[in-house]
C-alpha positions, 0 to 999 in steps of 0.5 A, spaced: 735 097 219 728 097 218 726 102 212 720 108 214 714 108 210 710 113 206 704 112 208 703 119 209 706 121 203 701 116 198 695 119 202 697 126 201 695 126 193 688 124 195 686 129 199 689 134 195 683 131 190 678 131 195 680 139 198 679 141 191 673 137 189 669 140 195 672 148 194 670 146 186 663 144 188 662 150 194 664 156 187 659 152 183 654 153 188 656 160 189 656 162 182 649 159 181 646 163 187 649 169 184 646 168 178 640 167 180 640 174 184 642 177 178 637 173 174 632 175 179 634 183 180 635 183 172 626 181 172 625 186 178 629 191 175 625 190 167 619 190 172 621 197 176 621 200 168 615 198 167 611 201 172 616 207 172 613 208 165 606 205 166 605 212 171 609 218 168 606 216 161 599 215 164 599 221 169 602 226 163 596 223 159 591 226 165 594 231 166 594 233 159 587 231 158 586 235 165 589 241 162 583 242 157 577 239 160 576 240 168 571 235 169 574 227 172 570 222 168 573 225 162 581 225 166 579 217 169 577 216 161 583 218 158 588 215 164 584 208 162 584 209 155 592 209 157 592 204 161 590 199 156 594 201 151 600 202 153 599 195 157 598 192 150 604 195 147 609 194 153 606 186 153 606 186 145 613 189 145 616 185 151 614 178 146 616 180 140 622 182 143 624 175 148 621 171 142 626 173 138 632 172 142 629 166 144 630 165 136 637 167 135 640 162 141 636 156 140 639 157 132 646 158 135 645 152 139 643 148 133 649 150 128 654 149 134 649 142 134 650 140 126 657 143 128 659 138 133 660 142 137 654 142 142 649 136 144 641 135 145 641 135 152 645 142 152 640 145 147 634 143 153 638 145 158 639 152 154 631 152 152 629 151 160 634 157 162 632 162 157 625 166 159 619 165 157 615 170 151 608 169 154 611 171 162 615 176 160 608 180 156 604 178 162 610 181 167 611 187 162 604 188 161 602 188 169 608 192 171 605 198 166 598 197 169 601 197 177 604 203 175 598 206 170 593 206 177 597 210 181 595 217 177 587 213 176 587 212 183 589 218 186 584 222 182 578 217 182 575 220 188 576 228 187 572 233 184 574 238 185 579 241 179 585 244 183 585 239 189 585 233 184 591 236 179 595 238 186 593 230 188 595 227 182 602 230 182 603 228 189 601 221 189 606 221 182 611 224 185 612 219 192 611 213 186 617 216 182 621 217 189 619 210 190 621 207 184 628 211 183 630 209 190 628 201 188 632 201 182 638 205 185 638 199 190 638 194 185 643 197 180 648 200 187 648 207 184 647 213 188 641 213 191 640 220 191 642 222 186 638 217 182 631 219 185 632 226 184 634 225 176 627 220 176 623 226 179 625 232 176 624 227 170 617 226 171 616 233 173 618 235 167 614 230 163 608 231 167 609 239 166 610 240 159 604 235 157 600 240 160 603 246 158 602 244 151 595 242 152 594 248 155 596 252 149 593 248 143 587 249 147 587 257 148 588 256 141 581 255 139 582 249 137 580 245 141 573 247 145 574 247 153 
């Protein structure tokens, strides 16, 4: 009586191993693409903020400014001056900041290595994976400066005192709903509720600086 083979039975454990290292492979590469999406969110969303606050910080400027001299070159001044200032702030910060974590991880890198617990390949592996100081200054910096141009732009053509305040704030005000709408994407929050909460923010900033300009300068204080 012939003995029935196991052929069948011997090639089961190879294909079991190769189903595993292909659906091993599929949820590596599926795990690097949602890190790279969030990565990349992350940057939009850091570069959102700072075009967010490069227009309300510059517009409550010129509006503070505008609050107690009528004439342009004064208010486009003030909102340059803005510009610059918080761009280099922004750019400086966002340096001191990366370049100090980038700081501390190539540290804990370096003791995991005289530990024994790392290697010197994952160490550049790590310094290819962190951001870079100098992009994230000029990333934070051009963000601000995108966000400072839109109050500068909406009243550089304008002479008339009253029409220039209103088209400021109106071109604040569909930048903001613009950007609180963006990042509502980016963070999968209500989206109108997150607008609303970016404008009425806005609005408020925009509104106390000129109230409180207004007020030192009826003071006598400053010489309208």
């Amino acid at each position: 009586m012939a003995t029935p083979t196991t052929v069948d039975n011997l090639d089961h454990p190879s294909i079991k191993h190769t189903n595993l290292d292909v659906e091993s492979q599929q949820t590596q590469e599926t795990t690097e693409v949602i890190f790279d999406y969030a990565k990349r969110a992350q940057w939009l969303r850091a570069a959102l903020l700072g075009a967010n606050d490069g227009l309300l910080s510059t517009a409550s400027l010129m509006m503070g400014v505008g609050a107690v001299r009528q004439d342009v070159k004064t208010m486009i001044l003030s909102g340059m001056a803005g510009l610059v200032a918080g761009a280099c702030s922004m750019a400086i910060g966002e340096f001191v900041s990366v370049y100090s974590q980038y700081d501390i991880e190539m540290s804990q890198i370096k003791r995991e290595i005289t530990n024994g617990l790392s290697t010197y390949d994952l160490l550049e592996d790590k310094k290819n994976e962190l951001p870079s100081p100098t992009k994230a200054a000029v990333a934070s910096a051009s963000a601000f400066a995108v966000g400072a141009a839109v109050p500068l732009l909406a009243a550089a053509f304008i002479n008339s005192y009253h029409v220039r305040l209103v088209v400021v704030v109106l071109a604040v005000s569909m930048a903001l709903v613009g950007f609180g709408g963006l990042s509502a994407v980016l963070g999968r929050g209500p989206i109108v509720k997150s607008t609303l909460r970016v404008l009425f923010g806005g609005w408020v900033a925009m509104g106390v600086t000129f109230g409180l300009t207004k007020a030192v300068g009826s003071t006598g204080l400053i010489n309208a």
